[in-house]
C-alpha positions as CSV (number, residue, x, y, z in Angstrom):
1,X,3.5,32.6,-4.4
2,X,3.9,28.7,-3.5
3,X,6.9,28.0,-2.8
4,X,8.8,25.0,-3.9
5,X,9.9,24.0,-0.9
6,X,6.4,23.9,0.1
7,X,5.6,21.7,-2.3
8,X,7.9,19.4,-1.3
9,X,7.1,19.0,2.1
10,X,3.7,18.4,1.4
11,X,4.7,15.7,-1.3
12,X,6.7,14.1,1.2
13,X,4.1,14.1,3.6
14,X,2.1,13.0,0.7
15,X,4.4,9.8,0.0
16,X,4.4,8.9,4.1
17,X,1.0,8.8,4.1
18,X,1.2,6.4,1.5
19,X,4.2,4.4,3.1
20,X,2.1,4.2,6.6
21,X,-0.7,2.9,4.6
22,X,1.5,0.2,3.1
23,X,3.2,-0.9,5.8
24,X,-0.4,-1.1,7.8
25,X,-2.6,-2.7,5.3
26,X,0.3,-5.5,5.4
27,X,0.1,-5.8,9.0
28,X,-3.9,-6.4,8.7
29,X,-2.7,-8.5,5.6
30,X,-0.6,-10.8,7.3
31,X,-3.3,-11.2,10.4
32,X,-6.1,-11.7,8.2
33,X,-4.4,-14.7,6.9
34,X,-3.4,-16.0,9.2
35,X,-6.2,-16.2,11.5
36,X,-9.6,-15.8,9.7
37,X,-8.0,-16.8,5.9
38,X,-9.7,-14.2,4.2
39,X,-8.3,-10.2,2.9
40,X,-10.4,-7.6,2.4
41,X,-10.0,-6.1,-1.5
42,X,-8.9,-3.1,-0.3
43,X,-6.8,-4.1,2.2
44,X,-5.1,-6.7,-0.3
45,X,-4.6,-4.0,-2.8
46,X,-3.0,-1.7,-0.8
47,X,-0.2,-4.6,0.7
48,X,0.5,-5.8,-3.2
49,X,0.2,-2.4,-5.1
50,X,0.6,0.2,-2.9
51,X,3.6,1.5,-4.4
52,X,2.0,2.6,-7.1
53,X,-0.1,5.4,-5.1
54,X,3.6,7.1,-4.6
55,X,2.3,8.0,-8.1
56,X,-0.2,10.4,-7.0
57,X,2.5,13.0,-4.9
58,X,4.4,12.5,-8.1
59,X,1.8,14.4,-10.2
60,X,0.5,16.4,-7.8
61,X,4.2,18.3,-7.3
62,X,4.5,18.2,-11.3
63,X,1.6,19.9,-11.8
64,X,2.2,22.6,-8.7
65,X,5.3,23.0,-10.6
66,X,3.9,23.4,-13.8
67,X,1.1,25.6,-12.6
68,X,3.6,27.4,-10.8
69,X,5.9,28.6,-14.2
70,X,2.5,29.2,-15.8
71,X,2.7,32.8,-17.3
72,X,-1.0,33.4,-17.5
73,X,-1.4,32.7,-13.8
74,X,0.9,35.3,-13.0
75,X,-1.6,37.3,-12.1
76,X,-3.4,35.1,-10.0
77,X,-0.6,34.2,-7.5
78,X,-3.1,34.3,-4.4
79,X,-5.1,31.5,-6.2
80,X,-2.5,29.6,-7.4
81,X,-1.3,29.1,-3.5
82,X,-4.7,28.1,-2.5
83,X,-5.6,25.8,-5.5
84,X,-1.8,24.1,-4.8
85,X,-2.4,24.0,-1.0
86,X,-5.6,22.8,-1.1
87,X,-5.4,20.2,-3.6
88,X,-2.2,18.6,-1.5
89,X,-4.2,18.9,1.8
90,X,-7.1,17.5,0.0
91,X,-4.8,14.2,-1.4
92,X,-3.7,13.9,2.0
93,X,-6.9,13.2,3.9
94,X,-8.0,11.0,1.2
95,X,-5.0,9.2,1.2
96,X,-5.1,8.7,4.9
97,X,-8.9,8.3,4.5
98,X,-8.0,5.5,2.3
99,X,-4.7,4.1,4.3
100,X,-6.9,3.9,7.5
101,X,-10.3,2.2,6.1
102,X,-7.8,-0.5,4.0
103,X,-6.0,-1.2,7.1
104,X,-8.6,-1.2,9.8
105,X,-10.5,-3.4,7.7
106,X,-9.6,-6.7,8.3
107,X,-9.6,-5.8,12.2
108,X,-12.8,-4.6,12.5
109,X,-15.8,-5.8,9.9
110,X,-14.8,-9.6,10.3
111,X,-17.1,-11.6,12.6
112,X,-14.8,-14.0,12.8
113,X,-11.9,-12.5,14.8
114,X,-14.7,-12.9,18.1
115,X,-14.6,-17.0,17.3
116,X,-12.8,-18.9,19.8
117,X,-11.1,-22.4,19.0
């Protein structure tokens, strides 16, 4: 069976991901205004509101929890590992997915960074 302390080394992996996104998105934040004046949405949502993603390893460890006290999935412990470890893998790539396109936004897809003056 999954283990709690599994769990919880994947959520916290889950909430760094999330804190590296922050933290880099208000790097590209800060650069963006100050040289070319303009954010990119998702780069601007992720400086200003990224605390709320830590909501997402939140639920996922409630419902690994709750998935693991299940009675009916007793049975089914070999699934039960897989589904939980897959589904945390699977929010950290698209949290990292996310974290790197809303950061390396404002670096790269701005013409204006090759403007000299």
């Amino acid at each position: 069976m999954f283990s709690r302390r599994s769990a919880i080394r994947i959520a916290l992996i889950q909430v760094g991901v999330v804190l590296a996104g922050i933290l880099a998105a208000s790097v590209g934040d800060h650069a963006a205004r100050g040289r070319v004046g303009f954010v990119p949405d998702s780069t601007a949502f992720l400086a200003r509101f990224g605390f709320l993603l830590i909501a997402l390893p939140l639920a996922w460890f409630m419902a690994v929890l709750r998935l693991r006290k299940n009675a009916a999935w007793a049975a089914w412990a070999h699934v039960q590992k897989i589904l939980a470890l897959g589904s945390g893998i699977a929010l950290i790539v698209g949290l990292t997915l996310f974290s790197a396109y809303a950061a390396g936004k404002p670096w790269v897809s701005s013409s204006q960074w090759l403007q000299r003056g």
